[in-house]
N, C-alpha and C positions, 0 to 999 in steps of 0.2 A: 424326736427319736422314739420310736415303736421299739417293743421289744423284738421285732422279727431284726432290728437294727444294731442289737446289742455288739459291745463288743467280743470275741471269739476267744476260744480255747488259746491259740495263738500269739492272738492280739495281748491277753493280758499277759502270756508268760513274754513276750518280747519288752511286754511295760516291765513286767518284773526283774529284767537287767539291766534297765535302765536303774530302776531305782537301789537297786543293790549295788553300785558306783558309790552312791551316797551312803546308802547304811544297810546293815543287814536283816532279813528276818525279825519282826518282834517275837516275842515271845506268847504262849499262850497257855495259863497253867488249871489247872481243875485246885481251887480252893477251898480246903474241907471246911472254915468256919461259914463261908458264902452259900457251901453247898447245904451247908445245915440248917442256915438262916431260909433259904429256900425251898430246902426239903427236898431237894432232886438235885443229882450230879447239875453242879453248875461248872463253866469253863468260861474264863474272862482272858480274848484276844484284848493286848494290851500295846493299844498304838498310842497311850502315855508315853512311849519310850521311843517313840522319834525323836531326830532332833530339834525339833521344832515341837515338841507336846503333843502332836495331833497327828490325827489319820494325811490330813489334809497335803500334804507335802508328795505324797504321792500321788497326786493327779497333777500338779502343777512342774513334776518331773516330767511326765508325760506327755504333758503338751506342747511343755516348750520344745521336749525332742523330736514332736511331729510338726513342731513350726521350722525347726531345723532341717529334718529333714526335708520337708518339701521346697527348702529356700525362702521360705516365707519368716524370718526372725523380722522385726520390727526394729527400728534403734529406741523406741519407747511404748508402755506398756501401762494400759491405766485399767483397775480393777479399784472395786467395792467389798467390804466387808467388814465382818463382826472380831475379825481376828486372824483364824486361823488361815483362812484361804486366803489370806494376805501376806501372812505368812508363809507359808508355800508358794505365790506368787512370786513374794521379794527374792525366795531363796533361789526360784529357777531362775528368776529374770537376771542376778548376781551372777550365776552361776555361766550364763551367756552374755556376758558384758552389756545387758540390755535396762536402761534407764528406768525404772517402776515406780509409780504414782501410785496412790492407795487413798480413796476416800472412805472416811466410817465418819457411824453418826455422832453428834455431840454425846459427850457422857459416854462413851465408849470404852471397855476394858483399858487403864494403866495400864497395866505390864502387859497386855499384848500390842497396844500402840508402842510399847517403848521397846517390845522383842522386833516387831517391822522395822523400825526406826535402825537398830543394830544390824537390820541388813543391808542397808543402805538407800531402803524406803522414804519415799516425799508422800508424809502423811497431810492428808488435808481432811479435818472434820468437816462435815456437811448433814444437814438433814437431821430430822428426830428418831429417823430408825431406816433400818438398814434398806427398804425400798427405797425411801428418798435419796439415801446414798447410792447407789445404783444408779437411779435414774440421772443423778447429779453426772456420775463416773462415765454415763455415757456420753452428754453432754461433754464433758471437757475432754475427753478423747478425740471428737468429731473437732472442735477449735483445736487442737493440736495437733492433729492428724494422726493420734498416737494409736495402737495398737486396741482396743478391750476386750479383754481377757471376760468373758463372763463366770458367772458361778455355777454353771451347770452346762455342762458340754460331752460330747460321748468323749474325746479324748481326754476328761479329766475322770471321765467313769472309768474309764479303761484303766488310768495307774491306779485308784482307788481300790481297786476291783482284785489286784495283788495282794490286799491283805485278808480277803476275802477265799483267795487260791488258796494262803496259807493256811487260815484258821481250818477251811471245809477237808483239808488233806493231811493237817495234822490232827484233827478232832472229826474223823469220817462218821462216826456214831452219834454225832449232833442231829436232834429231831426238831429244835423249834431254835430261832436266834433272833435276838431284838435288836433293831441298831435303830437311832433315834435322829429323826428326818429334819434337816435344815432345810435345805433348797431341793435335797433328794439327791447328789451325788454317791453319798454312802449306802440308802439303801439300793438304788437303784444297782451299786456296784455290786452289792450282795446277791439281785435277783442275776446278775450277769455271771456272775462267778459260780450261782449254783446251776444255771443253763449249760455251760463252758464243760462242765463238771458230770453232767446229767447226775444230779445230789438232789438228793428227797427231803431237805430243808426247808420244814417251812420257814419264810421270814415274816416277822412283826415291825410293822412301823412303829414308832414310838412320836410324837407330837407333844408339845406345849398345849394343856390345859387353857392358857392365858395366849396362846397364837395357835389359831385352830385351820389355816387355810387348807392345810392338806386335807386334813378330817374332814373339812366343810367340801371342799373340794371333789375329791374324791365320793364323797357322797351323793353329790348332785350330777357327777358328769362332767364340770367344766370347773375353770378357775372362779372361785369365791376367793374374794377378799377378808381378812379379818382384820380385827384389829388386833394389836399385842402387849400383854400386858405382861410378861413375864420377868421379875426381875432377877432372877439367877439363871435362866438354861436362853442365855447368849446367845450362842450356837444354834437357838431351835425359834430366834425372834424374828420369823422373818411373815408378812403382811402378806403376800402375793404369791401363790406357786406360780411356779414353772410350767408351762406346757408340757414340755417334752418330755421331765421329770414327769408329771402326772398323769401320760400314757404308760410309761415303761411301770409306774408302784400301779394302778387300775390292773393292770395283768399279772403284777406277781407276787403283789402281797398276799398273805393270808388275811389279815387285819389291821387294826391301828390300834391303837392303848394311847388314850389320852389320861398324862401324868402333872399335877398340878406343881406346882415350886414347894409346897410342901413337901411332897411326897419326893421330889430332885433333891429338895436337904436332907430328906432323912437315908437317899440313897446315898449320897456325899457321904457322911458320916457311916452309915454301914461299910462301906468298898474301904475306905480309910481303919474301920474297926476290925476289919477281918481278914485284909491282905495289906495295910500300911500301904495301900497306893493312893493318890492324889486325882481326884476327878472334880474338873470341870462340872458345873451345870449339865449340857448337853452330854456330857461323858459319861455322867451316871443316870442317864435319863432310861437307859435300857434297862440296870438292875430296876429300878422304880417299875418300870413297866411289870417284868415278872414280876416283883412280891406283889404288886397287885392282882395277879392272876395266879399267881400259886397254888391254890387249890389244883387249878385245872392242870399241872405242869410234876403231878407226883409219876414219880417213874420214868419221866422223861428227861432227855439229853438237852441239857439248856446254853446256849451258847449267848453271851453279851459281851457286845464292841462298845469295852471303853474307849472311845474315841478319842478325846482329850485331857489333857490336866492343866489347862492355862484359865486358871482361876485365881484371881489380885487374893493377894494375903489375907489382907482385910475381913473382904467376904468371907474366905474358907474358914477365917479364925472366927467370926459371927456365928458363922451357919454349924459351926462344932459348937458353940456354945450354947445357943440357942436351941437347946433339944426340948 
């Protein structure tokens, strides 16, 4: 997918009633202790507060209502993941009486295996990180003959891309936003949504320190593999980009901020110490990005997608204590 392929002005407000079936508008507030800690009006859209913890649930609304719509539903649906887009996955495929298989890798988030699991997901561990699991998920779709849902698709940038609508139309004075790149559906829905919008946003990628494909990536021209070592930003462990992803962030990002796991805990605990919100690894990987760049961000409109909050107790109660 090229960006001349993006989804349209249209296209996401049609996702955007799909997904308001399900839940409404998140919210998106300007935080005076965040903004202070940052130095420049900051604004945290906060898709913590789907029902699912995560951005993720809105591209997986959307797909399935274009598998619908075209006649094309599956009676089974086999997808890969670290979590959340598993979650989104289970919750559409529930949602359409359509049977959902879910591989992730060994050692994979508790409580997001056990949140898929509550939707009526047939979880099956495989692999030592989330490529392997992929490749495994597509494998056992083909002997099945089941559906695979991939992790990056225009129709899951398209519902993604609604909170995206939100943030840029209720925060129009936004001059830079960071959203922190998995496989690339989120920012890539960001550069879709400020296209859609004709909005003068710059967007920042955000990357794993410890999983650099994109960075590496995007630097050379073509897919680089890395390897990953990240052990809290989940969400951002992924080995391999995407193609299609790494056409549409090559055209519209401004840059990448690569954020190490330190600096993901000390954003964890900041987002927790100055709005009492709960972020994931990859959720807080965007405030990390700014305070790294703060200098350059005095007097500007800073906008950061906390993406999720589905981080095991454990960790979050570690990574507070561990300052």
């Amino acid at each position: 997918m090229s960006s001349d392929n993006l989804p349209t002005l249209a296209e996401i407000e049609a996702a955007a009633q799909v997904v308001y079936r399900e839940f409404q508008p998140t919210p998106q507030y300007r935080w005076a202790l965040l903004s202070e800690r940052l130095g420049t009006d900051c604004w945290v859209k906060h898709e913590n507060h789907t029902p699912v913890g995560a951005f993720k649930i809105r591209g997986g609304l959307a797909f399935f209502d274009q598998l619908k719509a075209r006649g094309q539903l599956p009676r089974e649906v086999v997808s890969a993941t670290r979590g959340n887009h598993g979650q989104s996955i289970g919750w559409a495929a529930r949602a359409h009486g359509v049977r959902c298989t879910i591989v992730v890798p060994r050692g994979n988030s508790v409580e997001k295996n056990a949140a898929m699991r509550a939707l009526g997901v047939e979880l099956i561990e495989h692999g030592d990180d989330f490529t392997e699991s992929a490749d495994h998920a597509r494998q056992l779709a083909a002997e099945r003959g089941a559906f695979m849902v991939p992790s990056f698709h225009r129709d899951l940038v398209r519902g993604v891309a609604t909170y995206w609508l939100e943030f840029l139309r209720a925060v129009p004075q936004l001059d830079v936003a960071y959203v922190p790149i998995g496989l690339g559906s989120g920012a890539s829905a960001a550069i879709a949504a400020r296209r859609a919008l004709g909005h003068a946003v710059r967007i920042v990628g955000v990357v794993s320190s410890h999983a650099t494909t994109y960075a590496d990536s995007l630097a050379a021209g073509r897919v680089v593999e890395a390897p990953v070592g990240t052990r809290i930003a989940d969400g951002m462990a992924v080995r391999r980009a995407d193609p299609q992803a790494l056409a549409v962030l090559a055209e519209g990002l401004d840059h990448v901020v690569q954020v190490s796991d330190a600096e993901v805990a000390a954003a964890m605990r900041a987002l927790y110490a100055d709005t009492h919100n709960l972020a994931e690894g990859a959720g807080a990987a965007a405030l990390a990005a700014a305070l790294q760049e703060r200098a350059a961000l005095r007097g500007r409109c800073v906008g950061l997608a906390l993406t999720g909050a589905n981080v095991d107790a454990g960790v979050f109660a570690e990574t507070l204590l561990n300052q």
